[in-house]
Each structure stands twice: as C-alpha cells, then as structure tokens.
N, C-alpha and C positions, 0 to 999 in steps of 0.2 A: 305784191305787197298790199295790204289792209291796209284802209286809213280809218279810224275809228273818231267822229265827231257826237258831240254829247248834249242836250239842251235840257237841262230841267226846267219845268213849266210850271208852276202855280192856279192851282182850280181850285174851287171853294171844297169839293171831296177829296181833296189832296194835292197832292204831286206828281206829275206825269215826266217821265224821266225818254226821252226818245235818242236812240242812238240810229244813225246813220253809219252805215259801212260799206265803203267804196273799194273796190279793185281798182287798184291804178297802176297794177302791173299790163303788161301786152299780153298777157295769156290767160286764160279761164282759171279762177282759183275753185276747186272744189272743198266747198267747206261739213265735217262730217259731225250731225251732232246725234249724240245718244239719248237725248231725254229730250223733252217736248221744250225747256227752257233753252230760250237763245241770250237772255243776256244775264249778268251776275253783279249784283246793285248791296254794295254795303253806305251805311250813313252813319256818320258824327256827328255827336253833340261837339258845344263849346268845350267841353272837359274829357274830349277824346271817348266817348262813351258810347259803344255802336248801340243806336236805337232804333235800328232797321237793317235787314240783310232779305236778299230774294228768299233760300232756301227755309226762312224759318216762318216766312210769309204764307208761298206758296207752295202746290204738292204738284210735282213732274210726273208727267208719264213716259214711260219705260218708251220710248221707239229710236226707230234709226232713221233719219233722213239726211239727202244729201241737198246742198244747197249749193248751184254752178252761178257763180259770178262771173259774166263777160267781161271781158277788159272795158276799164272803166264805168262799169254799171254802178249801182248802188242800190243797197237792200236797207229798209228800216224798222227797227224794233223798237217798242214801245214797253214800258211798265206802268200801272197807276199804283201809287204810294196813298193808303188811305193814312187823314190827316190826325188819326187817333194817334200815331207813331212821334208828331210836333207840334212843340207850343206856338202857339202865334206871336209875334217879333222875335222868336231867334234865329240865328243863323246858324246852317248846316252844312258839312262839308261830306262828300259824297265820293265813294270810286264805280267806275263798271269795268266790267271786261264781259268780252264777248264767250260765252259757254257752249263752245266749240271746241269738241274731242280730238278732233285733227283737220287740216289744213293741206289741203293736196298730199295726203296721205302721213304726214308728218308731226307727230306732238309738237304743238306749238306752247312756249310760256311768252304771254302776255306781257306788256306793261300797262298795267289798269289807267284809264282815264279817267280822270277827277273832274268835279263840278262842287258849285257852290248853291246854296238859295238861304234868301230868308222869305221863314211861313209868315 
C-alpha cells in the first residue's frame, strides 16, 4: 500500500507543491510510469475555477521507467507552480495524484490528495 503525503510551499516564484510517497506495505511495490511526469497537480480558485493543472503547464516525454519501493522506503516529487497562475491573498484549493500507469503490474485508480494555500 502507498501512502501519498502532500506539502505546498510558498516561494516568492511560486508554489512548490512536494509529495512524498511511502510503501508501507512488507514487500517491494514496483511502480510503472510511461511519460517522464510523476505527479498530476490540478488548482482551484475561490469559485471552483481550475487555474492550473500539470499537463497544460508542462510537456512529458514519451519514456518507460520502473521505480522499486522497498518496504517502507519513501520517494519524493516535487512541482514548482510559477506565481503568474495566483493572486496574492487568495486562497487555493489543490488535488494530486501520483501519475503512475500501473502499480506491481496492476492499473491502479487513485483517490487524489488535496491541499490548501494562500499566495
């Protein structure tokens, strides 16, 4: 089992969004992604108005890699959110999910982890 932990960060060029992902199962999870993108980052305004999403940001490359989490390891991904995207004093409400095509060989569907900030 994944545990997906989520910290958005506030920097004067943005928002730095860092997920944490722990195996906290007893056996190795092999995790299988197809494009160079490990995590998937949509944002809300106050009026439910996504004004940021990863894929409209940036541009994937096409590859396969496998990523082996030991029991109980933990791997971390990062995104920076440039602050052209938010006004400064509002608040935002955020999902991720980890963009991973399968999960010790298995399509997995997520439940996206949410976060808050104000710029």
């Amino acid at each position: 089992m994944l545990a997906l932990k989520v910290n958005a960060v506030n920097e004067k060029k943005g928002v730095t969004v860092w997920v944490s992902v722990t195996n906290e199962s007893e056996e190795v999870a092999e995790l299988l992604f197809n494009t160079s993108q490990r995590i998937s980052i949509a944002v809300y305004d106050d009026n439910q108005k996504r004004v940021y999403r990863s894929e409209s940001e940036w541009m994937y490359l096409q590859v396969v890699e496998h990523v082996m989490l030991q029991a109980n390891e933990e791997v971390v991904f990062q995104e920076k959110m440039p602050s052209s995207y938010f006004e400064e004093g509002h608040t935002y409400k955020g999902s991720v999910r980890l963009a991973v095509h399968t999960i010790n060989d298995e399509k997995t569907l997520q439940q996206p982890q949410t976060f808050t900030f104000t710029r």
